[in-house]
N, C-alpha and C positions, 0 to 999 in steps of 0.2 A: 504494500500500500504506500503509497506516497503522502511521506508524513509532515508534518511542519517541522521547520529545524528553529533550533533557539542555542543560544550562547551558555556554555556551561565548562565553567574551566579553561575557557579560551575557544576549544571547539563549538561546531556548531553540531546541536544532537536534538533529537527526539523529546518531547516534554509532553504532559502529559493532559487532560483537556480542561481541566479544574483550572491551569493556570493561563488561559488565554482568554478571559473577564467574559462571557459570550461568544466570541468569537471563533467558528470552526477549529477545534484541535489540527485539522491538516493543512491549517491558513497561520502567517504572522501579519497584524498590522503595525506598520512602520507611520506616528505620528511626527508631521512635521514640525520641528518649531524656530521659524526664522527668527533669528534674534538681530534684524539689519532695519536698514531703511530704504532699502530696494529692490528685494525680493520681487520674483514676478507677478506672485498672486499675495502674498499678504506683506508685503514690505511694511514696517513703521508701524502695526500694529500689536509686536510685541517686543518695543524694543528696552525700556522699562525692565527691570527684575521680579517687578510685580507682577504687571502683565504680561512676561513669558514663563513664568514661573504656575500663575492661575492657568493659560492656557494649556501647558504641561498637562498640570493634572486633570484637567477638563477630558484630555486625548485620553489616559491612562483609564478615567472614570469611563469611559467610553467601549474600550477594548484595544488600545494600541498598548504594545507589551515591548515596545521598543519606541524611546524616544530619539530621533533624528536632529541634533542641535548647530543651527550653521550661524555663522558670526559672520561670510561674508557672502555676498551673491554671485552664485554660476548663473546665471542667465544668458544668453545669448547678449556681447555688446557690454557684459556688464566691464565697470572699470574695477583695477586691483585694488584692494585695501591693503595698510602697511599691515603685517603679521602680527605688530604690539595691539591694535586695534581691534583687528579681530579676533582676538586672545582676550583682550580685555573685554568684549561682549559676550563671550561665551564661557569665561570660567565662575564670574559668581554667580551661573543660575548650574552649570555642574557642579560648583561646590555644595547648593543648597539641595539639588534635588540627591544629591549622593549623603548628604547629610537625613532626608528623608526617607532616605530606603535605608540607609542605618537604621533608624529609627523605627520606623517599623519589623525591621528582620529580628532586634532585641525586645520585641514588645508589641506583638499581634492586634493590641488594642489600639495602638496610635501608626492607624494605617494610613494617612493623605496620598501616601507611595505605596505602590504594592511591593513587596519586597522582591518579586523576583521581576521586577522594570528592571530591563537594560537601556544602558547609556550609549548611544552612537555620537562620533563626534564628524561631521561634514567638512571635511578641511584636506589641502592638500602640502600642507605646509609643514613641516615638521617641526616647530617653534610652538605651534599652537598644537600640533598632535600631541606632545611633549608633554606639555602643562596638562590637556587633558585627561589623558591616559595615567597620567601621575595623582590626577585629581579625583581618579576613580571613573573613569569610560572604560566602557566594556569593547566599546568597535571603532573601528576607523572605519568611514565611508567617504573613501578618495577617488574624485573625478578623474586624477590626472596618469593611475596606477605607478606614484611612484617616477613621472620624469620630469616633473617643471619644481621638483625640493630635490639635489642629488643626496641630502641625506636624511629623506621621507626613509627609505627601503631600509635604513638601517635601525632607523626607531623602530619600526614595524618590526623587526624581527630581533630587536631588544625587549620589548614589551610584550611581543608575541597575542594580541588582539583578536578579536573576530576584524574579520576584513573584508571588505568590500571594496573591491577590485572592478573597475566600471571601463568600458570604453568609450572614448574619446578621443577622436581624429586625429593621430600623432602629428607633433610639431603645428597644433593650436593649442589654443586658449579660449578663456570666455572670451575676450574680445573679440577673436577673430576663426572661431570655429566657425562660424553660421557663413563666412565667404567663400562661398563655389565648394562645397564640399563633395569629393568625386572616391570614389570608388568601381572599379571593374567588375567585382560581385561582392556585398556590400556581407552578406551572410559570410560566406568563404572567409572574407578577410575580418570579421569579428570573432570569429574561432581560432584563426591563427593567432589573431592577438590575445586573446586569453590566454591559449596553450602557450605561449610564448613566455608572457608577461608570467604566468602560474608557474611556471620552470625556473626563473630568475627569483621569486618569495621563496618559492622551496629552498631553493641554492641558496638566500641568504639566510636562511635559518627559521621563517614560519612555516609550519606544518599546513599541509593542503588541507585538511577539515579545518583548520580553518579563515577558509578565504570563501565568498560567495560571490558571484559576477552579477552584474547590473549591463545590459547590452547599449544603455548610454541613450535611451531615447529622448532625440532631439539636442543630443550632445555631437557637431558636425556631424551631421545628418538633414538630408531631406525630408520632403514628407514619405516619396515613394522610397528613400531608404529605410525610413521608423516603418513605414507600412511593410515591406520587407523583409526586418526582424521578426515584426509582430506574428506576422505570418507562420514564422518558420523556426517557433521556440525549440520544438523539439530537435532542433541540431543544437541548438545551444544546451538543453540539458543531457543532453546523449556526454557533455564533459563530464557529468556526475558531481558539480556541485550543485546547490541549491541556489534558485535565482531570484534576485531583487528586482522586480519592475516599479518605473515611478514614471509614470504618465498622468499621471494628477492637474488635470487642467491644462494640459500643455498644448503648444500651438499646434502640435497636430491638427488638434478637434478645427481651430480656426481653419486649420488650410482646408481642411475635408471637407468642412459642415458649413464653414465662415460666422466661428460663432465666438465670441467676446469672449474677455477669460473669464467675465461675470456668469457666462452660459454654459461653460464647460462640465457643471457637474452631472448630468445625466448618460453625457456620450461617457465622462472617466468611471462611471458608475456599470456601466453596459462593457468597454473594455478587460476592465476588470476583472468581468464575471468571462467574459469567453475567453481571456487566458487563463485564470484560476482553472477553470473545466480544461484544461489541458495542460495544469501539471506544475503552475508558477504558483510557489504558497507564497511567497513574500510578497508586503505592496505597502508601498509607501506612498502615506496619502494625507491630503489636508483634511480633508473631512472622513474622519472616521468611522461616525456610526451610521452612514449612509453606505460606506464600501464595508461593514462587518453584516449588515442587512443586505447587500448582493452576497455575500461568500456565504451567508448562512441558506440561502437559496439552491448556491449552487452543490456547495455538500451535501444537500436532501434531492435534486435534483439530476445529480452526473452518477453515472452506473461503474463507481470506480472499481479496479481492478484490484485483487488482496494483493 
């Protein structure tokens, strides 16, 4: 059966359905919490300690069992933030929610955190990996796998994290992924780059359980390249790790549909559920208990295989 994976010890393993708040034991929801002021879909709205901190636990109350914390914005265009900066946005809301899951792991009664919340840190920087992973994150979920910090690779397999390993169109950036991005066969050459990139973390010292791939949708990508992927998961999980999708509003929908980012939530809700029924338990999303009401559909719905 294809199960949900969760962070345990570093690897990523099997866990059991009591701890995924509602949400399908064979499903993770990955709650987003941009702590910026330019985010594509909620920039500025939690940038305060208070206000990403309430949001936090909003996602958690929800069913997201992984929180996703980014200090600075990948968007298509976006500009770079210095590394003190966005280190500085995102360690006093990791100190406090790691302070809260202490808290409840010693004392069942003072639960705001559920004790087995993990901490993801959004960042490609190894400066602010650094402080996080020190500050008690449980994951690194890096766009860049490791080539725009030459000494990202080396944290990562110091600290030894769950990882999330994403592609994105070698020799770009946020600024300038989105110009003319070309590939020969867009699938073919996202497999080689995992296999590739997966061969170089093992070499420097993290174990493959635990790394999981994210295929970068709308990271230097087209619409018919994202459409592509989307298409054609099952070569991407034929690598045998467990996979992160985050299409959560993304302009996809607009190029397909032409529809606002304000209008996005019904087509990322409908996505969702037709790669979940085919084998993608991760998903990172902003609104969560609208995508844990698709997955609970499709678990009663898909004829899965023991």
């Amino acid at each position: 059966m294809n199960r949900v994976w969760m962070l345990r010890h570093g690897a990523f393993s099997p866990v059991s359905a009591e701890k995924q708040g509602g949400t399908p034991p064979r499903f993770t929801l990955w709650g987003v919490v941009n702590v910026t002021p330019d985010s594509f879909f909620d920039g500025g709205k939690h940038q305060n300690l208070e206000g990403a901190l309430s949001h936090a636990l909003k996602l958690t109350s929800e069913g997201a069992r992984i929180l996703d914390l980014g200090g600075a914005s990948s968007r298509p265009g976006a500009e770079e933030v210095p590394e003190a900066v966005e280190t500085s946005r995102i360690l006093p809301l990791m100190q406090e929610l790691v302070r809260l899951r202490n808290q409840s792991r010693q004392n069942s009664d003072r639960n705001e955190l559920p004790a087995d919340t993990l901490i993801s840190v959004d960042t490609w920087r190894a400066g602010t990996a650094c402080a996080a992973l020190e500050a008690g994150a449980d994951i690194l979920n890096d766009i860049s796998a490791c080539a725009w910090d030459p000494a990202l690779r080396e944290t990562v397999a110091h600290f030894r994290p769950g990882y999330v390993l994403m592609h994105c169109m070698p020799g770009t950036k946020p600024g300038t992924m989105q110009d003319s991005p070309r590939y020969d066969n867009v699938v073919e050459e996202v497999l080689r780059f995992f296999e590739e990139n997966m061969a170089l973390l093992v070499k420097a010292g993290l174990p493959e359980n635990h790394i999981m791939l994210d295929p970068g949708i709308g990271f230097g990508k087209t619409a018919d390249h994202n459409c592509a992927l989307l298409a054609d998961m099952e070569q991407l999980l034929s690598l045998g790790r467990p996979l992160l999708l985050g299409v959560s509003n993304k302009s996809l929908f607009g190029h397909l549909l032409g529809l606002g980012v304000a209008e996005r939530g019904e087509a990322t809700r409908i996505c969702t559920s037709l790669l979940a029924a085919r084998g993608v338990c991760h998903h990172r999303v902003h609104d969560v208990t609208s995508a844990r009401r698709a997955l609970c559909l499709v678990e009663r719905f898909t004829p899965w295989k023991a």
